[in-house]
C-alpha positions in Angstrom: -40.5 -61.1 2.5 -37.1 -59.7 2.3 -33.7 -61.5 3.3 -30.9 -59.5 5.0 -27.4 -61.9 5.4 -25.8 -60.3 8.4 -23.6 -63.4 9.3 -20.1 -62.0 9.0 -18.1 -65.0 10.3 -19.2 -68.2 9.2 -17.4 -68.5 5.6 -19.8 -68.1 2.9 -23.0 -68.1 5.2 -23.4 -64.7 2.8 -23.3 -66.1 -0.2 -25.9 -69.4 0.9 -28.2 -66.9 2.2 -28.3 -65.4 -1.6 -28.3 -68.7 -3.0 -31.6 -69.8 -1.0 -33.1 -66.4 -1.6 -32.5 -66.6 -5.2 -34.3 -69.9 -5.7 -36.9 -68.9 -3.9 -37.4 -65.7 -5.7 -37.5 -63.3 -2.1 -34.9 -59.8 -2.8 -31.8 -60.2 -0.5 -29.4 -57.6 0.7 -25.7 -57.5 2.3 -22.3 -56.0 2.4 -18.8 -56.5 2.5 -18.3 -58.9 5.6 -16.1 -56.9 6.7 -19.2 -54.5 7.5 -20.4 -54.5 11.0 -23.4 -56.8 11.3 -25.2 -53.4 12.7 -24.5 -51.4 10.1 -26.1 -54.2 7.2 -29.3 -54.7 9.2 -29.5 -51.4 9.2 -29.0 -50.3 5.2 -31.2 -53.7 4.5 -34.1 -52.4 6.4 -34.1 -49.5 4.5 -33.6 -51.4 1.2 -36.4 -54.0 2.7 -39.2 -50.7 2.8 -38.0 -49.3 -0.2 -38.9 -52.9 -2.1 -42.1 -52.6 -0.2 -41.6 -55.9 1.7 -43.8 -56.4 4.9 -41.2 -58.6 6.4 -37.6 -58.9 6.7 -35.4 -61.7 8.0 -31.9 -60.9 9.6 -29.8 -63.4 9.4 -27.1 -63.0 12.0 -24.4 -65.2 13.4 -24.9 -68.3 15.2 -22.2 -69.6 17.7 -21.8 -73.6 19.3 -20.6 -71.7 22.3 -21.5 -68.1 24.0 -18.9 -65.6 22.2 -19.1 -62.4 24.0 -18.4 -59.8 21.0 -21.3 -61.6 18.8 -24.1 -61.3 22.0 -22.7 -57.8 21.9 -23.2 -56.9 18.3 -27.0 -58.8 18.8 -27.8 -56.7 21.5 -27.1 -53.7 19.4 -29.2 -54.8 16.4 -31.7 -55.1 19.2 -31.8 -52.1 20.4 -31.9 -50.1 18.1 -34.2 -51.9 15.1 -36.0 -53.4 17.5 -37.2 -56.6 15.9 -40.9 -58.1 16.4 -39.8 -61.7 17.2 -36.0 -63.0 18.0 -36.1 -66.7 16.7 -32.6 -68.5 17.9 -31.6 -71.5 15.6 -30.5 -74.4 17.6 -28.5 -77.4 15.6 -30.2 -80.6 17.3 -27.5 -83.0 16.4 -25.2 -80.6 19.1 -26.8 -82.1 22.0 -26.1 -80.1 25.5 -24.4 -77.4 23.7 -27.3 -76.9 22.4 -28.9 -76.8 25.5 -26.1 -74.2 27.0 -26.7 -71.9 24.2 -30.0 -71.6 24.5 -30.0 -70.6 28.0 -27.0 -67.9 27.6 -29.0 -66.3 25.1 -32.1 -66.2 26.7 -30.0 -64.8 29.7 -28.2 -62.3 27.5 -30.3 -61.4 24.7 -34.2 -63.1 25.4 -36.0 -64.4 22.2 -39.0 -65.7 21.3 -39.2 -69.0 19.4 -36.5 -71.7 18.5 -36.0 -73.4 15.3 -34.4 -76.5 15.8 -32.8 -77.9 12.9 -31.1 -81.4 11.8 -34.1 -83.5 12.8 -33.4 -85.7 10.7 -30.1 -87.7 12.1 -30.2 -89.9 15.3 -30.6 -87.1 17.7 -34.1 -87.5 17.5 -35.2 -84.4 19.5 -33.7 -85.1 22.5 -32.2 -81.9 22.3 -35.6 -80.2 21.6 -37.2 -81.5 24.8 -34.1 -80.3 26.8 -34.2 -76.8 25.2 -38.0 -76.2 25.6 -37.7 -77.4 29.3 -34.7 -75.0 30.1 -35.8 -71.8 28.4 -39.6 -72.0 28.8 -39.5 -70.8 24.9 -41.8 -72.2 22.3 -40.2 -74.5 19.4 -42.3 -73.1 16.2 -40.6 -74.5 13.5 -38.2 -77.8 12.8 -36.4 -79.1 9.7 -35.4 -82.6 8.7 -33.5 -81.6 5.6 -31.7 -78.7 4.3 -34.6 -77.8 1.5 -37.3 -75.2 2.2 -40.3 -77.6 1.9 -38.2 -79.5 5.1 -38.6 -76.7 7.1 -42.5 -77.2 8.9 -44.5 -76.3 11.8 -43.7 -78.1 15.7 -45.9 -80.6 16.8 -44.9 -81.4 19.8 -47.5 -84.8 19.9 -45.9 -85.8 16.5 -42.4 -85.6 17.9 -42.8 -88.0 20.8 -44.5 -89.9 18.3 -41.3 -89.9 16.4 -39.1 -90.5 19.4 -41.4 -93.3 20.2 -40.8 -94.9 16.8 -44.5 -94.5 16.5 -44.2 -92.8 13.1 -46.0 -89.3 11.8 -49.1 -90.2 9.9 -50.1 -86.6 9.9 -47.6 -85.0 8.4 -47.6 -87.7 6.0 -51.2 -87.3 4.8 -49.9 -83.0 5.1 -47.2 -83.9 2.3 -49.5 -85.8 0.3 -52.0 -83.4 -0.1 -49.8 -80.7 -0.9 -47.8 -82.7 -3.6 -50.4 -85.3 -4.9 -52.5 -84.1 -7.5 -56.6 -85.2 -6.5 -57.5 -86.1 -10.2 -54.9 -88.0 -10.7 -55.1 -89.8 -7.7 -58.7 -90.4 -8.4 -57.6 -92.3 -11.9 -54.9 -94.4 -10.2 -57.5 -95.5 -7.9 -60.0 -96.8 -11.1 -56.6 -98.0 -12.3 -55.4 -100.2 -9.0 -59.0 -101.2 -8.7 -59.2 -102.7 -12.1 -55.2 -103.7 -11.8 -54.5 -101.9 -15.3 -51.5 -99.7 -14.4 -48.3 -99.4 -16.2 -44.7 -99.0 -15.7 -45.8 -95.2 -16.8 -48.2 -94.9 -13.8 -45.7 -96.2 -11.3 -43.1 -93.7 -12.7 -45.6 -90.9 -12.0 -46.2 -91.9 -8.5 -42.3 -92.8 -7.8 -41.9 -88.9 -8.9 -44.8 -87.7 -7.1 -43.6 -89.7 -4.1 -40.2 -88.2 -4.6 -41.5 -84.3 -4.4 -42.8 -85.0 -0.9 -39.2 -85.4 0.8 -36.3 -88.7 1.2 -38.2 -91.9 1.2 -36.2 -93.1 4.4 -38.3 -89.5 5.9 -41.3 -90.8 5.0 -41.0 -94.7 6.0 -40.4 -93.7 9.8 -43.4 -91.5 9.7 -45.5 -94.9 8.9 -45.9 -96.6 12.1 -44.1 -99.6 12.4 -42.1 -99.3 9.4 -39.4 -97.1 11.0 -38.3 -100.0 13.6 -37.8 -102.6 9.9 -34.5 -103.6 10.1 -31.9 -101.5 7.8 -31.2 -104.2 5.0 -35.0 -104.6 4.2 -35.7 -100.8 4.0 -36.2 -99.2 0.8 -34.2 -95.8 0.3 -33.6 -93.3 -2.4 -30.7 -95.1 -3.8 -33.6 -97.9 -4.7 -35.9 -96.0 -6.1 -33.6 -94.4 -8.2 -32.3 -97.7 -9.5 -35.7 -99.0 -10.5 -36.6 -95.4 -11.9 -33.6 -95.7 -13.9 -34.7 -99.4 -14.9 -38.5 -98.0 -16.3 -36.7 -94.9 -17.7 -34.7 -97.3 -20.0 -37.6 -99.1 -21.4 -39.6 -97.6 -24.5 -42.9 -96.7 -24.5 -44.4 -99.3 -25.4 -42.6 -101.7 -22.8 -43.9 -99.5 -20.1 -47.4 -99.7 -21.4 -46.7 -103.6 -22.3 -44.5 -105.3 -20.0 -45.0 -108.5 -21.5 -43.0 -107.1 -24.8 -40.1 -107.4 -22.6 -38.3 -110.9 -23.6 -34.4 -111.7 -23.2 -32.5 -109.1 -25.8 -35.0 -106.3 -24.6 -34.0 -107.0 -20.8 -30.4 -106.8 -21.5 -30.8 -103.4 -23.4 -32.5 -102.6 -20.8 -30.0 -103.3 -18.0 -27.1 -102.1 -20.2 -29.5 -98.6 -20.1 -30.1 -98.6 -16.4 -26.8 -99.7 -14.9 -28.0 -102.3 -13.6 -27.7 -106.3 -14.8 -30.6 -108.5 -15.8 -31.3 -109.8 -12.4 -32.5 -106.6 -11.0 -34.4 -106.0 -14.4 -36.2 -110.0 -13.7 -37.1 -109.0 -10.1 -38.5 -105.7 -11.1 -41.0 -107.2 -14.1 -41.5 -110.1 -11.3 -42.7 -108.0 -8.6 -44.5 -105.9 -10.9 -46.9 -108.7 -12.3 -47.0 -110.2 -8.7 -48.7 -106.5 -7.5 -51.2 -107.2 -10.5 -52.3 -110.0 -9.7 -52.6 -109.2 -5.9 -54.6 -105.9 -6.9 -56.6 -108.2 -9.2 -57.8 -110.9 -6.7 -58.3 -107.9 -3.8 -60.2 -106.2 -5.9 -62.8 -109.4 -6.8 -63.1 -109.8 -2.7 -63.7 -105.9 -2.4 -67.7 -106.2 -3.6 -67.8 -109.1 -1.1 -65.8 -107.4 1.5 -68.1 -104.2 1.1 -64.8 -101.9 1.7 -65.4 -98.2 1.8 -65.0 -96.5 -1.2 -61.7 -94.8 -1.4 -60.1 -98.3 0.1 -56.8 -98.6 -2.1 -56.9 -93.8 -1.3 -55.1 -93.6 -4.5 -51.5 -94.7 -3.2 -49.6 -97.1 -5.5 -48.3 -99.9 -3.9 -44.4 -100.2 -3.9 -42.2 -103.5 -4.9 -38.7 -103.2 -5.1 
């Protein structure tokens, strides 16, 4: 792929174009921004075959509201490089603006696809229903953060599942499988079933947890658990806190809670950030989970549960 920032109004909408291109390693061209948009598509084309890159992305200025020189400098870039697909990006937390856009453009300009972005806030697709029903265009991608491994493919079944508060256990299992390694899951399994994990496992799977996207994301995509009320849902500022709490211990005391007595608590919560309370609850909860896993896993031969019962998760306490 090859990135082309054409967006000559929006301060520095350049220079986050680079920024995302560079982390993702994919070549980028622009200009001056005092350029016409027409004349940088253009030169980045060329640049785009000369780097031998099978597709290029313009990026070209988005408006809240219809402003007639930018549908005019679109229509150009239309005409003459004729582009495969037109994708408009709609902002879903702009409600019927969003809606109005949409349908000037399609008026104006006709496009392909919509990518509706901000999923993530209270909006909740609203908007996305609204602009699929006015346009008749497809929504083919959405993003609930502003990372690339937020952007993903539309579902349209998942989102009323969402909107229902009926959560989004496939793309959960999705990010699983991409983040979570199989082996590993396969050894916290033995582990869970035999209750012999550490502090060091759970640190593993709070970071493993971590790579597949905010934990308040994926809480609402387990049904149920995105109606909790707020003061009794775990979110990133928790985690971090008890990540910071095992990251203070040693070694040892993550292998060994039970080396933990009064002095190594309070070095601990000097460590951390945190006071000796939070530490207590932490080691608390933690032996609690043990003893839970042990006792579930002497009923499990009785129980006959399916291999694969406890599917390598780690249970969380905090």
């Amino acid at each position: 792929p090859f990135l082309i920032g054409a967006d000559v109004y929006r301060p520095a909408a350049i220079d986050q174009l680079k920024t995302l291109a560079d982390e993702n390693n994919i070549p980028f061209y622009s200009d001056d921004p005092k350029t016409p948009p027409l004349t940088i598509a253009r030169a980045g084309i060329k640049a785009g075959n000369q780097n031998g890159s099978d597709i290029v992305i313009i990026d070209t200025a988005g408006r809240l509201h219809i402003d007639e020189q930018m549908m005019h400098e679109l229509e150009e870039i239309k005409a003459e490089l004729k582009p495969h697909q037109i994708l408009l990006v709609v902002d879903a937390m702009t409600g019927q603006d969003a809606v109005n856009v949409a349908q000037s453009f399609r008026e104006k300009l006709d496009f392909d696809g919509i990518v509706m972005t901000k999923l993530d806030g209270d909006a909740r697709g609203g908007a996305a229903l609204s602009v699929k029903a006015v346009t008749g265009k497809p929504i083919k991608l959405v993003s609930v953060g502003e990372k690339m491994d937020s952007l993903e493919p539309f579902h349209p079944d998942r989102m009323a599942s969402r909107i229902l508060g009926m959560g989004d256990i496939l793309t959960l299992i999705e990010r699983a499988q991409a983040t979570v390694d199989e082996k590993k899951a396969r050894e916290m399994e033995e582990k869970l079933r035999k209750a012999e994990f550490t502090f060091e496992d759970f640190l593993g799977q709070m970071e493993q947890m971590q790579q597949m996207g905010p934990i308040n994301q994926l809480i609402k995509m387990i049904p149920g658990m995105g109606k909790l009320p707020k003061d009794i849902q775990v979110s990133d500022k928790d985690m971090a806190r008890i990540k910071a709490i095992i990251q203070s211990m040693t070694s040892d005391e993550r292998r060994n809670p039970n080396l933990i007595n009064g002095s190594r608590r309070e070095r601990i919560a000097r460590g951390s950030g945190t006071d000796t309370h939070e530490v207590n609850q932490l080691l608390k909860q933690f032996n609690q989970t043990k003893k839970m896993l042990k006792q579930f896993g002497s009923m499990q031969g009785k129980m006959k549960m399916p291999k694969g019962g406890f599917g390598g998760g780690f249970p969380f306490f905090g």
